[in-house]
C-alpha positions in Angstrom: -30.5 -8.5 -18.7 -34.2 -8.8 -18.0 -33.4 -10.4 -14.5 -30.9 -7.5 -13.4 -33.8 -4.7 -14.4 -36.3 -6.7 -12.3 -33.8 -6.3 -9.6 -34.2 -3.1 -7.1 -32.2 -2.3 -4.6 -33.6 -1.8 -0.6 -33.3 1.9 -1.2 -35.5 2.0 -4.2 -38.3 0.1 -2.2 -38.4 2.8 0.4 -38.5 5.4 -2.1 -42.8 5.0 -1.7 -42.4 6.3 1.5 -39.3 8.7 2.3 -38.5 9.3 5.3 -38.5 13.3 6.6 -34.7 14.2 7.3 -34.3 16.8 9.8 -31.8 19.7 8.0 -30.3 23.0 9.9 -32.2 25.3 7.0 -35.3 25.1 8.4 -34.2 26.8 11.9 -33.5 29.9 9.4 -36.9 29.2 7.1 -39.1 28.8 10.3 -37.4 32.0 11.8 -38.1 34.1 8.8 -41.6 33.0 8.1 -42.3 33.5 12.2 -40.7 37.6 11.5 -43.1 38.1 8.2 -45.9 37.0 10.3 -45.1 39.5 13.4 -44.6 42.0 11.2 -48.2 41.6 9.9 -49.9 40.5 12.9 -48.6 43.1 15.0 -47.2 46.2 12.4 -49.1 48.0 10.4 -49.5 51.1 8.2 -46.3 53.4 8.4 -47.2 56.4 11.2 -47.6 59.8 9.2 -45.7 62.7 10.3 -47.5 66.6 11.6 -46.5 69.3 11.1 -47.1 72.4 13.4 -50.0 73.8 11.7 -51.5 69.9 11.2 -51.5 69.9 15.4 -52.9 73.5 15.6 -56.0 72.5 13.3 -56.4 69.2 15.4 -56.5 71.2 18.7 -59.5 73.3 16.9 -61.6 70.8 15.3 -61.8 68.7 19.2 -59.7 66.0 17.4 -56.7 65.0 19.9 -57.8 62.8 22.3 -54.5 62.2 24.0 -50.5 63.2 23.5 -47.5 61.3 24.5 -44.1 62.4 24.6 -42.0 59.8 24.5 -38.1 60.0 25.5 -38.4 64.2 25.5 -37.8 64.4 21.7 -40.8 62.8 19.5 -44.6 63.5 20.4 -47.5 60.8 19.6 -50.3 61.7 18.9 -53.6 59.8 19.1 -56.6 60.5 17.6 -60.2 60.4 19.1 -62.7 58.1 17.0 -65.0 60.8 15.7 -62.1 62.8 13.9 -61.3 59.2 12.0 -64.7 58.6 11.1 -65.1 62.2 9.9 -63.1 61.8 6.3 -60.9 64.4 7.4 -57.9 62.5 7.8 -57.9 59.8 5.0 -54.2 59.0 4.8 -55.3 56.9 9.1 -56.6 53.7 8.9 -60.7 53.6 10.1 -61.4 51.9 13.9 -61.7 48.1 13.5 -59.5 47.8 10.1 -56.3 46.5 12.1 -56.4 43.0 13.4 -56.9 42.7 17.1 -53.6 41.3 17.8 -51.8 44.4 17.0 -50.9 46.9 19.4 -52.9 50.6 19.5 -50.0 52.8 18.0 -50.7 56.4 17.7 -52.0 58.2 14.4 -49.2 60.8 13.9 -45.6 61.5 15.5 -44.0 65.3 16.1 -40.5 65.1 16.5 -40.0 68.3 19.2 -37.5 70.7 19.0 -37.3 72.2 21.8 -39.0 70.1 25.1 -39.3 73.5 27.1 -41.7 75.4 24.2 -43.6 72.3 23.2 -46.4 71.9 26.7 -46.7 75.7 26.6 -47.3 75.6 22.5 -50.6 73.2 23.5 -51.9 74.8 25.9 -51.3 77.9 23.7 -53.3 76.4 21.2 -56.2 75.1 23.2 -56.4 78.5 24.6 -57.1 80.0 21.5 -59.6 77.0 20.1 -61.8 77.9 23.1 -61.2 74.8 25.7 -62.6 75.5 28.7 -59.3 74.6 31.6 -60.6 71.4 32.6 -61.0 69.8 28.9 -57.4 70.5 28.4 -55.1 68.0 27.1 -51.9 67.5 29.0 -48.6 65.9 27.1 -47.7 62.6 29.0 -44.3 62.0 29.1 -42.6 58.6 28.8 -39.2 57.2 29.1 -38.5 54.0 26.4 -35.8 52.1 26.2 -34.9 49.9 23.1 -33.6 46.8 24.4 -33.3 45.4 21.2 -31.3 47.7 19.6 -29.0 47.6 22.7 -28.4 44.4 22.3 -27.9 43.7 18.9 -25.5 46.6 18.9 -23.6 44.2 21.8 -23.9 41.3 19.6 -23.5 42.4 16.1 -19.6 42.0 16.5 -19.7 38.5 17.6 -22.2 37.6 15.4 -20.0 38.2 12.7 -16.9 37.0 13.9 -19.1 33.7 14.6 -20.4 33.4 10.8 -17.0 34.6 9.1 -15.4 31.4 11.4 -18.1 29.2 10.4 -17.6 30.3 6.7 -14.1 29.6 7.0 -14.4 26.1 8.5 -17.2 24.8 6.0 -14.5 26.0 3.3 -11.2 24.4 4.8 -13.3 21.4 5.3 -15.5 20.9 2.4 -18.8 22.1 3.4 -18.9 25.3 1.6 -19.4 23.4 -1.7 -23.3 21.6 -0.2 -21.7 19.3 2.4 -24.9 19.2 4.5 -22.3 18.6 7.5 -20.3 22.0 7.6 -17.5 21.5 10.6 -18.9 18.5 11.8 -18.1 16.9 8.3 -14.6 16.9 8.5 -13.3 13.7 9.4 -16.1 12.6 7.1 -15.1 10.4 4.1 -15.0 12.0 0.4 -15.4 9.2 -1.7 -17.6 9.0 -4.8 -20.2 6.1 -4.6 -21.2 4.4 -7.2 -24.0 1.6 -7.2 -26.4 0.1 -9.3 -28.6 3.1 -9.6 -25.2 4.6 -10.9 -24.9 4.5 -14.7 -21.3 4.1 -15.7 -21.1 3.6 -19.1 -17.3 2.6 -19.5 -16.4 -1.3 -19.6 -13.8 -3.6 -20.5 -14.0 -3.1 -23.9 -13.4 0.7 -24.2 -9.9 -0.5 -22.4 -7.5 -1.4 -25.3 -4.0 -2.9 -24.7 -3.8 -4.1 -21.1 -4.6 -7.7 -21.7 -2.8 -8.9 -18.6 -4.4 -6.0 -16.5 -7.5 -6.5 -17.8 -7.6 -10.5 -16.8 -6.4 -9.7 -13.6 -9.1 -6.9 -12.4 -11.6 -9.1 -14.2 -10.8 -12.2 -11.9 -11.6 -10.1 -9.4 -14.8 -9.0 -10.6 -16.1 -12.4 -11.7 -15.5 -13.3 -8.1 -17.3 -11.0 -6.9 -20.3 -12.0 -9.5 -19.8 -15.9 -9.0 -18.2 -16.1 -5.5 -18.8 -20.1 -5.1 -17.0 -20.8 -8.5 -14.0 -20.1 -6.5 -14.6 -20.8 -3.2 -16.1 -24.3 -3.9 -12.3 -24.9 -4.4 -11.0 -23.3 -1.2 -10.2 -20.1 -2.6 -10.3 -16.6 -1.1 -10.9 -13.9 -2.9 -7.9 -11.2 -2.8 -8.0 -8.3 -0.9 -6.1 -5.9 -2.4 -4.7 -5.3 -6.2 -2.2 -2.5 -6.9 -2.1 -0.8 -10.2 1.7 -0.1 -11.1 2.5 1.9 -14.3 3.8 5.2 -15.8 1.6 7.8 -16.2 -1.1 7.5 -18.8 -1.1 3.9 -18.9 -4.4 4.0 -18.4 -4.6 2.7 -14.6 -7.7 5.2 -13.8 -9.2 3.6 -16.9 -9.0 0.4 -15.6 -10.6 1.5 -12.3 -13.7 2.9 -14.2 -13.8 -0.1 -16.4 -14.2 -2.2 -13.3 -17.2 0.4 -11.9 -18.5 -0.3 -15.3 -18.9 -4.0 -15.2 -18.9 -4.9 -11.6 -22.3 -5.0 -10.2 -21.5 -4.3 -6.6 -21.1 -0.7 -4.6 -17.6 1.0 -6.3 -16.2 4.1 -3.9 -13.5 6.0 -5.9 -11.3 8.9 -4.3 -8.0 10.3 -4.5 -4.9 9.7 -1.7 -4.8 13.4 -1.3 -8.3 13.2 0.3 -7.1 11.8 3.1 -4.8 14.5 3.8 -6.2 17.8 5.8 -4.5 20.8 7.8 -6.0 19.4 10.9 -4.3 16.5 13.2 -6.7 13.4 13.1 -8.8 14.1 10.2 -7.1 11.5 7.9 -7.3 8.8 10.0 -10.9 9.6 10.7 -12.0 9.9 6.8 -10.1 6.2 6.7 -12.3 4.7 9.2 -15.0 6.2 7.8 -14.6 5.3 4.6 -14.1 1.6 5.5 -17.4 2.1 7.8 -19.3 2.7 4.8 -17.4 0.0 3.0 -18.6 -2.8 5.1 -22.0 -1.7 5.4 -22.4 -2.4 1.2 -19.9 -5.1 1.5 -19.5 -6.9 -1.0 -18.0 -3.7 -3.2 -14.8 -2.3 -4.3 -12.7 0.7 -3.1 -10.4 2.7 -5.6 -7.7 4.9 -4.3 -6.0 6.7 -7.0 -2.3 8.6 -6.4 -2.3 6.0 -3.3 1.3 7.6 -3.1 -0.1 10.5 -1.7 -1.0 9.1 2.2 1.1 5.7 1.1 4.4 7.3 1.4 7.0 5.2 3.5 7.4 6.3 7.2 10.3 7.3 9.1 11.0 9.6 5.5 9.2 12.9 5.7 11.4 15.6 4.3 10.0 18.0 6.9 11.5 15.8 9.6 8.5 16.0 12.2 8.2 14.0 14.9 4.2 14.0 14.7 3.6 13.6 10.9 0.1 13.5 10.0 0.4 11.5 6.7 2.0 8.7 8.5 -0.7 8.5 11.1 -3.3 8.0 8.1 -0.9 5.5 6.5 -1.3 3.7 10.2 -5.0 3.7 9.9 -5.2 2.7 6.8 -2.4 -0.2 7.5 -5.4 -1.1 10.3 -8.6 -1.2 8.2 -6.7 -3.3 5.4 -5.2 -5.8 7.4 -5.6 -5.6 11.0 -7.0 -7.0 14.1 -10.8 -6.3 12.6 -12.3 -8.1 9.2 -13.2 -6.5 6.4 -14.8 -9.3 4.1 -16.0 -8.6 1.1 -14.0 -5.4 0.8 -12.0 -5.2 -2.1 -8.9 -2.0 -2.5 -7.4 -1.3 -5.8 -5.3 1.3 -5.7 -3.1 3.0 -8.4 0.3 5.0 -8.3 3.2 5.5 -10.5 5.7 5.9 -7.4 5.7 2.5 -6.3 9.2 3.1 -5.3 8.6 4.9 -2.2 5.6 3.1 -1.2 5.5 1.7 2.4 6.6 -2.4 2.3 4.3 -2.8 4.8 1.4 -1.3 2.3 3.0 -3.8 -0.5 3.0 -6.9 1.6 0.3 -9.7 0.7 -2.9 -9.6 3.0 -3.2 -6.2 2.0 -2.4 -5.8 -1.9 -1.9 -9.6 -3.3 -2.0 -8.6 -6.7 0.6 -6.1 -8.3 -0.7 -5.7 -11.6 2.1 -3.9 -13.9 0.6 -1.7 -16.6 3.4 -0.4 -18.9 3.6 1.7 -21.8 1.9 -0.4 -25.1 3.7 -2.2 -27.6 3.1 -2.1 -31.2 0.0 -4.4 -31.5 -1.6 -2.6 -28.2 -1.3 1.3 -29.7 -2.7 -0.2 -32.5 -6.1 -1.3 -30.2 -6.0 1.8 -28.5 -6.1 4.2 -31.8 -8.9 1.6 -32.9 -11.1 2.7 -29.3 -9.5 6.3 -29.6 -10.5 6.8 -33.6 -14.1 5.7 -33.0 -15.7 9.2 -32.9 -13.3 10.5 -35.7 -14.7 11.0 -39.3 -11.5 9.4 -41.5 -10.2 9.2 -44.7 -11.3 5.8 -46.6 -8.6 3.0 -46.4 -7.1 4.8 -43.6 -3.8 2.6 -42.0 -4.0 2.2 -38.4 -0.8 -0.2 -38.0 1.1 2.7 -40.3 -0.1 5.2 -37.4 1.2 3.0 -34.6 4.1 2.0 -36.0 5.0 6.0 -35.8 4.3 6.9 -32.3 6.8 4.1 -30.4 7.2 5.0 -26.9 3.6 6.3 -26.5 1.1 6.2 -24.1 -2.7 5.2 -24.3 -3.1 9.1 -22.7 -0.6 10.3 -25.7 -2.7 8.6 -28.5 -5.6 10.2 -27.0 -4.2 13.4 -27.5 -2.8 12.7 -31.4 -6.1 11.4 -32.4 -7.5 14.6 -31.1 -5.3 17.2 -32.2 -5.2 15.3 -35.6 -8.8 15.9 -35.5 -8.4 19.8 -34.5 -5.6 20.3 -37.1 -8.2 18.8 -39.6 -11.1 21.5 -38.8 -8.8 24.1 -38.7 -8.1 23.5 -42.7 -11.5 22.7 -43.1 -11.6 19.6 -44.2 -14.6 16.9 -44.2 -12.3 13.9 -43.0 -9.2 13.4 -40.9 -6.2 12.5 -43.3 -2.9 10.6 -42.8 -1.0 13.8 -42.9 -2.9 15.2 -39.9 -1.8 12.6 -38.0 1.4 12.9 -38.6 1.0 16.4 -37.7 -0.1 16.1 -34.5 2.7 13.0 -33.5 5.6 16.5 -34.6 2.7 18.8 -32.7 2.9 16.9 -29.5 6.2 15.9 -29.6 8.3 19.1 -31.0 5.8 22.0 -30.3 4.0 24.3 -32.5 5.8 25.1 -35.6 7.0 28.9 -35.0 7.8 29.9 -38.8 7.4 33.6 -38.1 10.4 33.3 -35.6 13.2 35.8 -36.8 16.5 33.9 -37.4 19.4 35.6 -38.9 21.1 33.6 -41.9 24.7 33.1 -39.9 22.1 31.1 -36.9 20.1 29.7 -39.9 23.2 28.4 -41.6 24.2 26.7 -38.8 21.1 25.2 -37.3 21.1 23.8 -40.9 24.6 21.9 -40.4 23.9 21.0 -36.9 20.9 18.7 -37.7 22.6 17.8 -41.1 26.0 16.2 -38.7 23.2 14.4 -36.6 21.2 12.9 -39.8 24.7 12.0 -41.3 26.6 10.4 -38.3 22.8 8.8 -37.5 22.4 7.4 -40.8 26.1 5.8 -41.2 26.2 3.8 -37.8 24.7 0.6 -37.7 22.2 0.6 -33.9 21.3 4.2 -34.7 17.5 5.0 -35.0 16.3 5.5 -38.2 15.6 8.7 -39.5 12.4 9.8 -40.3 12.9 13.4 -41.3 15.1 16.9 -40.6 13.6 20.3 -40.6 15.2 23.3 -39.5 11.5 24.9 -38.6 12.1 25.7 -35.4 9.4 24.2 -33.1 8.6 25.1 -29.3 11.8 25.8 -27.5 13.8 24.0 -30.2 15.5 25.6 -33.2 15.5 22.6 -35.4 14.9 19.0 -34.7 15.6 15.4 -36.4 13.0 12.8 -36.1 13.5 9.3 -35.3 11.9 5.4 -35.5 13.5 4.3 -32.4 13.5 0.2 -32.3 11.1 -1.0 -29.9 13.2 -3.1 -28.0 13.4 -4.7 -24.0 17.4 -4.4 -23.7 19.8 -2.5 -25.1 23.7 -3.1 -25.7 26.6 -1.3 -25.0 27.0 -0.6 -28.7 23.6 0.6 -29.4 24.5 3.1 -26.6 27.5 4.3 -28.2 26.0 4.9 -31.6 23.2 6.5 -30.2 25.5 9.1 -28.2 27.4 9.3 -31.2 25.1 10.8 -33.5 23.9 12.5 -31.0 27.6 14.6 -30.7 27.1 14.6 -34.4 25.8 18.5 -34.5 28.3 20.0 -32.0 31.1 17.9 -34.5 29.5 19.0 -37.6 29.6 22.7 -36.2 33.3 22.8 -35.0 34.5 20.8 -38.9 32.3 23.1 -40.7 32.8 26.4 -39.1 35.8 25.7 -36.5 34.1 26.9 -33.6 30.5 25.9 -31.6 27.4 27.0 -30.3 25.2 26.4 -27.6 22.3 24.7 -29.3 24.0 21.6 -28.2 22.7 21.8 -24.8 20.1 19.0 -25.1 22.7 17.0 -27.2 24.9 17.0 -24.3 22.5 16.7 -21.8 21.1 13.3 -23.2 24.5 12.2 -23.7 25.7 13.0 -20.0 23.2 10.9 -18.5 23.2 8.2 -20.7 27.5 8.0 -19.9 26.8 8.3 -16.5 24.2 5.7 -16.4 26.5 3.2 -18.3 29.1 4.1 -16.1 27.4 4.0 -12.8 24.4 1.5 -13.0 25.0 -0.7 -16.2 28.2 -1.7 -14.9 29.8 -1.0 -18.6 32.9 0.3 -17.5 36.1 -2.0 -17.2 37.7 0.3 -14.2 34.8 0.2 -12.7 33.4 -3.4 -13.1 30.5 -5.3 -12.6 28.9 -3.0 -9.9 25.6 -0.8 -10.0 25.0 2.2 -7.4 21.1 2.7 -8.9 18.9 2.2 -6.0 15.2 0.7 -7.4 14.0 0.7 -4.2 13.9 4.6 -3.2 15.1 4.2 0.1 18.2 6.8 -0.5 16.1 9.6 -1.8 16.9 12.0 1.6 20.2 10.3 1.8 23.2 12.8 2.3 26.5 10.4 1.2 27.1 8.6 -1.9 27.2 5.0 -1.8 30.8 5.1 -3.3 34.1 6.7 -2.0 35.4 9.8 -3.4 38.0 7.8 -5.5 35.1 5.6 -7.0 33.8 9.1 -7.9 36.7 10.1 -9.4 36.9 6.9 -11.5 33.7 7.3 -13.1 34.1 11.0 -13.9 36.7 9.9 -15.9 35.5 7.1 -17.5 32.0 9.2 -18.2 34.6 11.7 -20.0 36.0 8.8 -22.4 33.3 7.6 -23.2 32.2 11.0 -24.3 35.1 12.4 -25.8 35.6 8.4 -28.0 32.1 9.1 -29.3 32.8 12.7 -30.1 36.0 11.5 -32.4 34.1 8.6 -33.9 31.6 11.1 -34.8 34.3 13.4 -36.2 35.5 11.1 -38.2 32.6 10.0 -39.5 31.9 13.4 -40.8 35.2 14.0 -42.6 34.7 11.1 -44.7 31.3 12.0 -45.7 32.0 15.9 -45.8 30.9 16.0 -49.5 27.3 14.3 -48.5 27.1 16.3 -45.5 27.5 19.8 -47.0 25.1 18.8 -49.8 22.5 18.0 -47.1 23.0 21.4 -45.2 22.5 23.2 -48.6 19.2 21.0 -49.3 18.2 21.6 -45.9 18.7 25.7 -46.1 16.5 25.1 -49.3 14.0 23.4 -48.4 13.2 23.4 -44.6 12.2 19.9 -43.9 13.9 16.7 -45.8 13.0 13.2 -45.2 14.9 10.2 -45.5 14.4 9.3 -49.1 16.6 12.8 -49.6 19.6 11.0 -47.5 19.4 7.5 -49.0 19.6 9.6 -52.4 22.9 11.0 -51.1 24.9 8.5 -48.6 22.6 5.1 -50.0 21.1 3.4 -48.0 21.7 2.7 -44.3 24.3 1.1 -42.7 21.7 -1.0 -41.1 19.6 -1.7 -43.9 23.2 -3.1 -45.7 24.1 -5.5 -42.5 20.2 -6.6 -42.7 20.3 -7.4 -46.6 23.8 -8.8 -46.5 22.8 -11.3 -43.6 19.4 -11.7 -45.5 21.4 -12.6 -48.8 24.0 -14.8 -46.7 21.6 -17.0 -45.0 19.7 -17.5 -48.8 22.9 -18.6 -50.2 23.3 -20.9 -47.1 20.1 -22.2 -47.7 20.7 -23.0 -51.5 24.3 -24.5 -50.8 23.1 -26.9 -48.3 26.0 -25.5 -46.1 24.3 -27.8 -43.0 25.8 -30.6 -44.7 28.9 -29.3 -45.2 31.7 -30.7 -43.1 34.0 -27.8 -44.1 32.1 -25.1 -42.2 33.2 -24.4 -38.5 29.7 -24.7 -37.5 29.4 -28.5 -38.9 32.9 -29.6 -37.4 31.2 -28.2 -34.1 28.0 -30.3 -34.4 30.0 -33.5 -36.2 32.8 -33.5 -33.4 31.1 -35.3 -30.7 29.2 -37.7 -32.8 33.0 -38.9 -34.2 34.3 -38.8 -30.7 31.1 -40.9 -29.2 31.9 -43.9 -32.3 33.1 -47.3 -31.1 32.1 -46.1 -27.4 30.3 -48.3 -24.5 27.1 -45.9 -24.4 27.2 -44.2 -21.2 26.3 -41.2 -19.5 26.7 -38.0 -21.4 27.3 -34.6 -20.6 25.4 -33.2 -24.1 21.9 -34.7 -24.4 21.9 -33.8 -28.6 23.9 -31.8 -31.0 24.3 -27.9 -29.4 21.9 -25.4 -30.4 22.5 -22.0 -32.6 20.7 -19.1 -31.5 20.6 -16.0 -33.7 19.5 -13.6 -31.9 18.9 -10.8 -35.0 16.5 -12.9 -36.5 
């Protein structure tokens, strides 16, 4: 640690002496301070205004020493330099007060009503003061034209046509927010840098769950830290990693993990960044990003949303011939991997559309890595409350594995959002610590909605919302691959009018039965609502919904269908997103229409009957519900036992303990033993030889 602080960078060295940078404000500062300065070099005190009667005493006390009219409306009169001495006028600045720079403006102003009356009102007046002829003062008369004023009332227009199109430019383009460029910083690059001066304080271990991510960036970044470990070994160091993954995986994380811990220049910006209203400017921000890129090579550039310019060509939806998006795509194709070098520059980009990516943006050279980051499993949410929980005052001997195991299907983003509601839902009853109950408050919060029990529900709805979710507890908690239930409440909660909860089995594959159940109890409210009350509703429309696409996808892209057959028409790769025909004739179509519909309408009977065996459990669970509200799944294990999975589990549990005690291995009688015995008998009394079973055949069971 002591080393690194020793370190400083170039820039910090010439901080002692900065250099003076030349910026377009001081054209405006100098200009202003150069007008304050005429005005007091060469202005003055305001000019006072006479009156008639003012000029008349003038004229008799001797004190006009000249008149000028000026334009035939507005007199000015000057003063001789006895009358300002005298006291008489104090309101006139004395003889040698102004500065010498200033030009002589006259004392008073007249404004003249009438041009013809005013010379002979003068003379009038010097007449009758006594002036002998040849001391009169004659007006002199003056023609001024304000050239200023003309032109600024030619210019005014155009100037503010000029500074409204500026305005508008330094705003389309970015500079209205301090971009010292304005419209010249357009095709400028709008990356974030940050460097060693830079403190970021996330690292590696604020990321929970993405072991394999995490040892992949890291590589990278210990490459960049100890370069000759790996290239001692001919090794290069990769150019490009993409981070793959559904939305709040925690890919952006990552990225600021790696600005956290690597010790190099990190730039960070967004695809859309790239993408402006005018032609060219994409390409030009790519260039000069990957300008300043080189120039603090060796460092790291992050693209986030890289599906945003990365989309593949030749598949705009607008259909333009000149597309800008594609010509930064093309630039940015270049600058990875083109004729040029760009050693020591480092892209990881992140993007939850990989599908409709450009390949020739996949390809190695220009992302080697693709670094998967999927949703956590059981042991990862667990990490990621763990990081998440940190700031969170809880209860003492609070469970962290109970509160992952309820909140399968999650994302690191989700659990961000449960730890704080639970914490907001904590406040709000003014408690001193976060409790297990919270929790569970904000998992039905975020997933269900806000409870709305003020909603007004009439008893007829009531009654059979109550039945509805009773058939899909029933039906759920009779079939064997169902999810188990975690509770029913007829509350209703955001959109919904009641709702079941589930523990859904985290699992990689799923079989064509655990589909059927699933779709089963799912029918199991519209077939509890046509048994109970001989008609339905339409709060089935999720139910059927769900059930639609999951028949269609078995159907279709599972292959699950015997009519059918081994085929899939699910394109993984994108490519037929703007495609216009089906990749399957119109009597394929009809084929799977009607295989979606049996498999549909067998579930819906399996449900039915279901329910008419267990119509004495089901009622009592629709009354309990209309009770109560919310029942859990100790209420249903106390009416129907326990689950029909839970029974296969114990009876295979119970049936491989009995094996165990019976020595049943040795037993030649079981099928299994015949199996394993019947090639050891037939090998006795044999030449050995080549044989087709290297040792006894092995017994996977796959439910253990």
């Amino acid at each position: 640690m002591a080393t690194e602080n020793n370190n400083t960078s170039p820039e910090k060295k010439n901080d002692k002496n900065p250099k003076i940078r030349f910026n377009s404000n001081w054209i405006f500062a100098i200009l202003a301070i150069s007008f304050i300065l005429f005005e007091v070099m060469l202005g003055g005190k305001s000019v006072k205004k006479a009156t008639t009667g003012m000029i008349k005493d003038m004229i008799t006390s001797h004190d006009i020493e000249k008149i000028i009219v000026v334009n035939k409306d507005q007199a000015e009169i000057y003063l001789n330099a006895d009358a300002i001495k005298s006291g008489r006028y104090p309101d006139v600045s004395k003889p040698g007060g102004n500065m010498g720079l200033q030009v002589p403006k006259p004392q008073y102003t007249y404004n003249i009503g009438d041009i013809a009356n005013f010379e002979p009102f003068i003379i009038e007046a010097q007449k009758g003061a006594g002036y002998a002829e040849k001391d009169f003062i004659y007006p002199e008369y003056e023609t001024r034209k304000n050239y200023l004023g003309d032109i600024l009332s030619w210019l005014i227009l155009p100037i503010i046509l000029v500074v409204f199109w500026i305005f508008m430019m330094r705003r389309m383009a970015g500079g209205g927010a301090g971009n010292a460029g304005g419209i010249f910083s357009v095709g400028k690059s709008k990356a974030q840098i940050f460097d060693k001066d830079t403190n970021v304080k996330l690292n590696f271990n604020d990321v929970a769950g993405l072991e394999e991510a995490k040892t992949e960036v890291m590589e990278i970044v210990d490459f960049l830290k100890n370069p000759k470990k790996y290239t001692t070994l001919g090794g290069k160091i990769p150019k490009g990693a993409l981070l793959i993954g559904p939305p709040g995986t925690g890919k952006t994380l990552l990225a600021k993990a790696v600005a956290g811990e690597a010790n190099v220049p990190f730039f960070s910006l967004s695809g859309s960044d790239f993408v402006e209203m005018f032609v060219g400017v994409g390409a030009s921000r790519v260039r000069d990003l990957f300008k300043q890129a080189k120039e603090k090579a060796p460092c790291i550039v992050f693209i986030d949303e890289i599906d945003a310019v990365g989309r593949a060509r030749g598949r705009n939806v607008n259909f333009g011939s000149n597309d800008e998006r594609e010509n930064t795509l093309n630039q940015l194709l270049t600058e990875m991997d083109g004729f040029g070098t760009n050693s020591g520059v480092i892209i990881l980009a992140a993007t939850n559309r990989a599908d409709i990516l450009d390949r020739a943006l996949l390809r190695a050279g220009r992302f080697d890595r693709q670094i998967h980051v999927e949703l956590p499993d059981l042991t990862e949410r667990e990490a990621i409350f763990k990081v998440h929980l940190r700031p969170i005052k809880l209860e003492k001997d609070f469970d962290v594995t109970f509160l992952a195991k309820q909140t399968p299907g999650f994302s690191g983003a989700d659990i961000a959002n449960v730890c704080n509601e639970a914490a907001l839902i904590a406040a709000r009853k003014n408690k001193n610590v976060v409790e297990k109950q919270d929790f569970l408050d904000a998992v039905d919060r975020i997933v269900g909605g806000l409870e709305r029990k003020n909603k007004i529900i009439s008893l007829g709805e009531k009654k059979t919302i109550a039945y509805h979710e009773a058939g899909h507890a029933t039906v759920s908690w009779l079939l064997e691959y169902a999810s188990p239930l975690v509770k029913v409440t007829i509350i209703p909660r955001g959109r919904a009018l009641g709702a079941a909860w589930y523990l859904p089995e985290e699992r990689q594959i799923t079989t064509r039965e655990q589909l059927l159940d699933e779709m089963a109890y799912a029918l199991g409210g519209r077939a509890s609502e046509e048994l109970v009350f001989g008609k339905i509703s339409t709060g089935a429309l999720s139910d059927l919904e769900k059930i639609t696409k999951q028949a269609y996808a078995m159907v279709s892209f599972f292959g699950m269908s015997d009519k059918v057959g081994n085929v899939s028409f699910y394109d993984s790769s994108g490519q037929s997103d703007y495609g216009f025909t089906k990749p399957y004739s119109e009597k394929t179509a009809e084929i799977i229409d009607n295989e979606v519909k049996q498999v549909i309408d067998e579930s819906y009977i399996r449900a039915k009957e279901l329910l008419k065996a267990n119509m004495k459990g089901l009622v009592e669970l629709a009354e309990l519900l209309l009770e109560k509200e919310v029942i859990f799944s100790e209420d249903l294990e106390r009416i129907f036992g326990k689950r029909k999975a839970d029974q296969v589990k114990e009876a295979k549990e119970a049936e491989e303990a009995l094996s165990k005690e019976a020595g049943i291995k040795k037993n030649t009688e079981s099928p299994v033993a015949e199996a394993e015995a019947a090639p050891k008998k037939a090998r006795k009394g044999k030449t050995p030889g080549p044989e087709t079973d290297s040792g006894d055949p092995g017994i996977i069971d796959f439910n253990k």
